[in-house]
C-alpha positions, 0 to 999 in steps of 0.5 A: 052479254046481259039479257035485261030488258030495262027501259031505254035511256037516251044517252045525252049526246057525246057520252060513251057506251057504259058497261055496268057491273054484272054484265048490263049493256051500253047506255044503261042508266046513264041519266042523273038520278032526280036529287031532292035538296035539303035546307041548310039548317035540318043538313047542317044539323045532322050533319053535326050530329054525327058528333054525338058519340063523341060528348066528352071529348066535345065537353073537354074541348069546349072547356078548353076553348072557355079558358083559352078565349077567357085568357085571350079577352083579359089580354086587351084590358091588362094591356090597357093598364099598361097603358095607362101607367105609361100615359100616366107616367109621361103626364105626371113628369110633366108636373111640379115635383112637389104639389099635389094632384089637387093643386095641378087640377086647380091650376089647370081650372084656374086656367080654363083647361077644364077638360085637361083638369077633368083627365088629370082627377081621372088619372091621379098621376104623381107629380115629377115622377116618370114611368114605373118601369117595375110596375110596366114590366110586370104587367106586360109579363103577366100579358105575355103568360097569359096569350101564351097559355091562351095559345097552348090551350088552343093547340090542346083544343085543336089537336082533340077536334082534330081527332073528333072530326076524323073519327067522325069521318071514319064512321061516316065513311064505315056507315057509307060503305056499310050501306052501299053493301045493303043496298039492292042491285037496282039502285047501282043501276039507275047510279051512274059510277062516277056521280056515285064516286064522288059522292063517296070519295070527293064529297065526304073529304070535302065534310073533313075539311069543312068540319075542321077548318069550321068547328074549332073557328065557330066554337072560339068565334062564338065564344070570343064574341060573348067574351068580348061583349061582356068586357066591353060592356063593363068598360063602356055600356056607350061605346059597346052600343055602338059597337052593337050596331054592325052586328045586325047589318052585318048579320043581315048581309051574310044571310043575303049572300050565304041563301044565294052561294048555297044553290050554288054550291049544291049546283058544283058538287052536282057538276062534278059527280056528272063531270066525274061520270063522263070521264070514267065513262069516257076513260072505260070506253076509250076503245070504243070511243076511238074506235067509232071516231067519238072523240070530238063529242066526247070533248064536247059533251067534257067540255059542255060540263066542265064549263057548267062546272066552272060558272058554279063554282066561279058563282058560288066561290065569287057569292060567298067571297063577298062575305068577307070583304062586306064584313070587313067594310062594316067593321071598319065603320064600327072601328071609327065610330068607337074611335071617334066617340072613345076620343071624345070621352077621354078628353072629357075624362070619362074614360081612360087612355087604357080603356079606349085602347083596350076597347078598341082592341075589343072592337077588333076582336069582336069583328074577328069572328064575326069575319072569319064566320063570314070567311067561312060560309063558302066552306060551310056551304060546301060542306053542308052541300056535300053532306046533303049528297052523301045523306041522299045514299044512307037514306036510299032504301034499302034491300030487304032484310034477312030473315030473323030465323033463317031457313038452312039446307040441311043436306046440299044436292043443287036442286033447283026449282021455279015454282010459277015465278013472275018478275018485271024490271019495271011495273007496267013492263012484264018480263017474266010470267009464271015461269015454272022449271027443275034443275035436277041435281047434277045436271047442267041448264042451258039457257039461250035465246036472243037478247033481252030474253031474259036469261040473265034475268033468271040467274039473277034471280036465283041469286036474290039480285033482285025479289020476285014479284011472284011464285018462288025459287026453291034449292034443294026444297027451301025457298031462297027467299027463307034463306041468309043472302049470304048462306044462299049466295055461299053455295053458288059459284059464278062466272061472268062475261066481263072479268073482274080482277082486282089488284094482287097477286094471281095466287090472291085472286084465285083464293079470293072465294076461298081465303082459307084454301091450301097451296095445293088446293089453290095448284090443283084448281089452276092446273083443272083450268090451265090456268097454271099452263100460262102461270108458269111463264111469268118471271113471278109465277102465282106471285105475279101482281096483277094491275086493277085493270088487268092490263099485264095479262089478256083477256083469255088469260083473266077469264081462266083465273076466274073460272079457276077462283069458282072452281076453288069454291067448289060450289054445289050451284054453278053459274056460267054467264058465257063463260068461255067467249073471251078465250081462244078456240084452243084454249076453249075446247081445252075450258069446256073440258074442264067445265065438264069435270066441274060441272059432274058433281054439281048443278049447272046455269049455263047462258050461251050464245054460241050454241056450240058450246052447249050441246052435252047440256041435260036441259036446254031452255029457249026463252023469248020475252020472259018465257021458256017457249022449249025445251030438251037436249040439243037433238030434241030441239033441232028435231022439234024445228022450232025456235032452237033450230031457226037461232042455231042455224042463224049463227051458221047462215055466214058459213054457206057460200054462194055454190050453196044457195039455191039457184033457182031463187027459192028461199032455203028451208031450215031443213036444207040448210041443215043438210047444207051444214052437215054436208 
């Protein structure tokens, strides 16, 4: 069990006890952690520039998007040629074979048919002649080659951001794994794992899709619309006028509903890493869950924030799905305004049939992006949302760096000092106090006392989990705050409480703090720690793959792989955190055998609550609140008939019976029942 003393944290109701990394107990940390929100401008920012390694490729797919979207906006104005031989075709059949424009538009004057005669001198149609097919088939070939390498550029363009965004994702997923590995233990306390997870894993896939569904769509929206803007202006200077009139409402209305969708968005993706930390929490504790008859408000509490969950996201999707509909209503508007003004000027003669079409193609075409840009705020504001998550981890602060020029130790023994060292959790909350103590090279330290004494403390600290607020901790003479993490950390073996297991083989995970050890090297350390006993009545063996959590063998069963991976290590500082609670009596008094020849050669840190299992130590020390307040080997302490000897009678006191109680009332010394125990 860890002996922390950490600031209490109401659980909210209905949530499960937690077991964090490194032994912390129920409840701790399970608080949201405060988030501070950025703007949308300074994340999307960032967010895009993350693109930067990535120029040329980003220069090639531009380029690519200026030809295709350059293809794409002549498609509509060639398109309107043809339409303009075929309405002239059907016009000019319908006049005298024989005479000239000139006579058809003097005739049509002569008649009062001014703005017939207006189109007629606009159009030059050939009197009596039909449609030029010749003429018609090659414009509309010319169209087709041009939309079909418009689309095969498109797809070229695509395929190189397709690989830009994922590689983007690829180091941002590198650098979030790299920064998770620099940050210090105290940020995974105060993170709940699920909301962590899904900062990891839900939020940054949720980036992929945002940046690929987005970024080829913004690029070609973008330039279409100066594309199409440009034509329109050289067809009609008027109808593009009007046309221009939708884009500040339209501009106007996504800003509106894009500022409201945006608190929404932040609010989902926060919903769901709390949502996703109480269902680790309640899928980790469901034994206890069962066990204490939670059940109900732990559906409660899943289903209280599920339906959080539910209104942000119904309100965010709902907020931003109004864009589109919105944007769409506009350009409609737009749509008959253009129609109704290009009708007029036709029939005037100052335009053409073509033109008009062509213009309102336009006209769509200059919607379009402007509706997809509306269609794709909601994913945009997710996106940017989400990356506001992930950026809060790479900005967290960061452990300590090592040290430029580290110190090493030349010749390893395992010596140990605590040279008046001082340390707290939190800064108006003491919890060790000029602390001073040696381990002598080969010796073995236990550490007891009772919970929230601080003996896990300590040995995190010889660790470096966390820096101390004074004094210093020495191995072999060097200060470990001189040292490599990893070079101090290389020298020390560990053995925890809570078991962890990863899924492989048993021959993997005993190697795993040994990945060059030998096949004999990997048996004999099995063999030292029974594990091979077990090992040889599986179907597989040490080929035996082992589930993440570890259901196919049981819990005795995994603590021996562990201790067997630290014997493999062979470490010349070794670290036992109740090392043998979860085994058998058996197979416990066979471990504390074994424990002995691994611990011969090197120092030893043994935290015990069950004081049995210490009673060979060279050095036992009993702390209370931070503080050694004894020390000795195991006769001088029950001797002394102090703190050691009241704790290790405690742990016997449900062993007396009623005979042997007093019968007289009187209140039973230590000292008797000491006697008691022995007799």
């Amino acid at each position: 069990m860890s002996e922390r003393t950490v600031p209490a944290q109401k659980p909210p109701a209905g949530s499960t006890p937690r077991r964090m990394p490194g032994g912390r107990g129920p409840g701790f940390g399970a608080g949201m952690p405060a988030e501070r929100s950025m703007n949308f401008g300074p994340s999307a920012r960032r967010l895009l520039g993350r693109l930067r390694p990535h120029r040329l490729q980003l220069s090639g797919i531009i380029a690519l998007a200026v030809v295709s979207v350059g293809l794409s906006v002549a498609g509509p104005k060639i398109l309107g040629h043809a339409t303009d031989l075929i309405f002239t075709g059907v016009v000019g059949r319908k006049l005298p074979a024989g005479s000239s424009v000139d006579q058809a538009v003097a005739a049509a004057r002569a008649s009062g048919n001014n703005a017939f005669a207006d189109m007629l001198a606009r159009m030059h149609p050939v009197p009596g002649a039909g449609i030029d097919f010749s003429a018609l088939g090659r414009i509309l070939l010319l169209a087709l080659g041009l939309y079909l390498a418009a689309a095969l550029l498109s797809f070229w363009q695509g395929w190189l951001l397709n690989g830009v965004v994922q590689r983007t994702v690829l180091k941002l997923r590198s650098d979030v794994e790299d920064k998770l590995n620099r940050l210090p233990l105290p940020y995974f306390d105060k993170q709940p794992r699920g909301e962590l997870l899904s900062r990891v894993t839900n939020d940054i896939d949720n980036i992929s899709q945002s940046l690929q569904q987005t970024l080829s769509q913004l690029l070609t929206s973008l330039l279409t619309v100066i594309g199409v803007l440009g034509a329109m202006f050289w067809i009609s200077p008027l109808l593009a006028l009007v046309a221009l009139v939708a884009v500040p409402l339209s501009v106007l209305v996504t800003q509106r509903i894009a500022k409201r969708s945006q608190k929404q968005f932040i609010a989902q993706w926060a919903h769901t890493g709390e949502l996703n930390g109480r269902i680790e929490e309640a899928f980790t504790g469901h034994e206890l869950v069962k066990v204490f008859g939670r059940q109900r408000e732990v559906e409660a509490a899943f289903t209280e924030k599920n339906e959080q969950l539910f209104k942000a996201s119904f309100g965010a999707q709902f907020i931003s799905g109004i864009i589109m509909p919105s944007m769409m209503f506009i350009g409609n508007l737009s749509y008959v305004a253009i129609a109704v003004v290009g009708g007029l000027r036709v029939a005037h003669g100052s335009m053409s049939l073509g033109d008009v079409q062509a213009f309102i193609q336009y006209s769509r075409q200059f919607t379009q992006p402007l509706t997809q840009v509306a269609s794709m705020a909601n994913l945009l504001q997710s996106g940017v949302a989400s990356a506001e998550r992930v950026f809060a981890v790479l900005d967290a602060d960061e452990q300590s760096p090592d040290p430029v020029e580290p110190a090493l130790v030349a010749q390893p023994r395992g010596r140990v000092e605590f040279e008046h060292v001082s340390f707290r959790y939190e800064p108006d909350k003491p919890l060790i106090n000029d602390l001073s103590l040696v381990a002598e090279p080969g010796h073995t330290v236990a550490i007891v006392g009772p919970t929230g004494a601080g003996k896990t403390t300590l040995v995190n600290l010889i660790m470096r989990f966390y820096e101390l607020d004074a004094g210093r901790i020495t191995l072999d003479g060097v200060d470990t705050s001189t040292m490599r993490r990893d070079d101090l950390r290389g020298r020390i073996g560990m053995v925890l409480q809570d078991t962890w297991l990863f899924g492989g083989t048993i021959r993997d995970n005993i190697a795993y703090g040994r990945p060059d050890a030998t096949e004999e090297e990997i048996l004999a350390a099995a063999r030292a720690t029974f594990v091979d006993r077990f090992v040889r009545s599986l179907p597989d063996g040490y080929d035996t793959v082992i589930d993440e959590e570890g259901s196919n063998v049981s819990a005795g069963e995994k603590q021996l792989i562990t201790i067997a991976r630290a014997a493999l290590a062979e470490p010349s500082l070794l670290i036992l955190d109740e090392a043998t609670s979860s085994v058998d009596t058996r197979t416990e008094v066979l471990l504390q055998r074994a424990m002995a020849a691994l611990r011969s050669d090197r120092t030893s840190f043994v935290i015990a609550h069950r004081l049995s299992t210490i009673r060979d130590a060279d050095l036992i020390l009993m702390m209370e609140n931070g503080r050694i307040v004894e020390q000795g080997t195991h006769e001088q302490l029950l001797a002394a008939r102090g703190a050691y000897q009241r704790l290790y009678l405690s742990q016997f006191s449900q062993a007396l019976t009623e005979e042997d109680e007093p019968t007289d009332g009187a209140a039973r010394t230590p000292a008797a029942a000491q006697g008691a125990l022995s007799g």
